[in-house]
N, C-alpha and C positions, 0 to 999 in steps of 0.2 A: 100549562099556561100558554104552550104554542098549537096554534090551529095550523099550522104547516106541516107538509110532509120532510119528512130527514132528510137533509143532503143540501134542502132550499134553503137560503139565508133570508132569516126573516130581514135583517136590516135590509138586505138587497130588493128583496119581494117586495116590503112595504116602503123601498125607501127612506126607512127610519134615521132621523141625525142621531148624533150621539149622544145628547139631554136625553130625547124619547127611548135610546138604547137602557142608558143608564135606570130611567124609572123603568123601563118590562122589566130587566132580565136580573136575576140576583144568584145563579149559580156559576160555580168554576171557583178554578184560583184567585184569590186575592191579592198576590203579588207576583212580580213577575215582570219581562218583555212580552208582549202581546203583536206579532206582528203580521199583514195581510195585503194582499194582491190583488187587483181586479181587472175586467177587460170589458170590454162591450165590442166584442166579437173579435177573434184571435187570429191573426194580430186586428188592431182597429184603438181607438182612444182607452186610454187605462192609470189607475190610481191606483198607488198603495200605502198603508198607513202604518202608524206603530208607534206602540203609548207602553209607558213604565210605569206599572203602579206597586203603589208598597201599601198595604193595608189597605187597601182600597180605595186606596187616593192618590190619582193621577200627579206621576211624579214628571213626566216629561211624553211631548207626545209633537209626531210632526206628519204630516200628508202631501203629498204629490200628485202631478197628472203629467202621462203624458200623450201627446195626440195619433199617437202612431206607436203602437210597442206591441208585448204580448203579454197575457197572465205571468208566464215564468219571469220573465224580464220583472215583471212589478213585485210578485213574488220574495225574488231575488233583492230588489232594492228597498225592502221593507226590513229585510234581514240586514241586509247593510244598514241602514237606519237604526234600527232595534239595537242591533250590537254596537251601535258607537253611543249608546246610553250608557251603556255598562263600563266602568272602570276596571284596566287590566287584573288587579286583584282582586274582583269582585267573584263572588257565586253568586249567581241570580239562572234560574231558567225561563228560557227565550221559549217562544210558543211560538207556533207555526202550524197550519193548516195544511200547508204544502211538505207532502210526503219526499215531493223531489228535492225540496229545498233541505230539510231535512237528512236523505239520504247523502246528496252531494256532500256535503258538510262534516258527516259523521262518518263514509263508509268509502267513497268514492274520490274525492278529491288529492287525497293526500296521493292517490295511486298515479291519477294522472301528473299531478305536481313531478313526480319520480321520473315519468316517462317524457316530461318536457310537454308535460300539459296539455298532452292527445290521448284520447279515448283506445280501446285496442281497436274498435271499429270508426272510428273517423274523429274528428275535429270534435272537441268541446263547445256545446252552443251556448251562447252568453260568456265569452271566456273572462274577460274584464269584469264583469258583476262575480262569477265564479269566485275568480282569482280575488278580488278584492273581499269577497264576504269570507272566504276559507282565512285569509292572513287576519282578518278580525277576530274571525275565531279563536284562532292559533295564538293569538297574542293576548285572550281573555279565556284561558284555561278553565275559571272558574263559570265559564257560561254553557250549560248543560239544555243545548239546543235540544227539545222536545216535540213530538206533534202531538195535535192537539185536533178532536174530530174536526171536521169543517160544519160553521152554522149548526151548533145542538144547542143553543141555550145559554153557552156562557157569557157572562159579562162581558170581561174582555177583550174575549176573540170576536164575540161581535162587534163591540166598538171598533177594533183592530177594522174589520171589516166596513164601519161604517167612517172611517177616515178615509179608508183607500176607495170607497165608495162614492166621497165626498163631491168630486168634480161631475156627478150628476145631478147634482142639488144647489142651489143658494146657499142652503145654511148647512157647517158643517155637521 
């Protein structure tokens, strides 16, 4: 169903809102945090988005821009976003396209948190988006932050993708 090459986001490529997301794409998960980052040159203007769906029906969904940031910064605030959908006793998994957001999260953070929140090679970048998405985490145990390829086809992550896309378009 997609004439793009892997790796390209059709939402991005064609511009697509998230209606015209919704009728293309019908594979992926069906429930879930869907969360996504964007930039239009790094740093330079950038959006990121992030929708809760449970059976395929958008439970909660919100988008931002801002005029001056960078992919990971948006990245980052998507994930903040995402996880304050989720209730502390909840199990839901959060998606993510971002490997680093992802790794931060899962693999890395708690290290730095130990060592007063510095990397062994220098200062944590984004320490506040960091700091504040790792304590969301930590406080929703049952949210099993996952990645999710970037732009292959799924519904959600591309919606994800066409919120945080949104501030290059009129319609969301």
């Amino acid at each position: 169903m997609n004439s793009r090459r892997r790796g390209q986001s059709a939402t991005r490529a064609q511009n697509l809102t998230t209606a015209e997301v919704i009728a293309r794409f019908t594979e992926g998960p069906t429930s879930g945090v869907f969360t996504d980052g964007s930039c239009s040159g790094n740093p330079g203007p950038g959006g990121w988005g992030a929708v809760r769906v449970q059976d395929g029906e958008v439970a909660h969904e919100r988008h931002g821009f801002e005029p001056d940031t960078t992919n990971n910064r948006m990245e980052l605030q998507a994930m903040i976003t995402g996880l304050g959908f989720i209730e502390p006793g909840e199990a839901v998994d959060v998606y993510t396209d971002s490997k680093l957001v992802v790794d931060t999260l899962t693999k890395w953070a708690a290290g730095w948190k130990k060592r007063g929140w510095k990397r062994a090679d220098g200062p944590v970048k984004n320490l506040e988006l960091v700091q504040t998405a790792y304590q969301l985490s930590q406080d929703r145990p049952g949210a099993n932050i996952r990645w999710i390829r970037a732009h292959d086809g799924s519904r959600w992550n591309e919606y994800a993708d066409a919120l945080a896309s949104a501030y290059m378009r009129e319609e969301v």
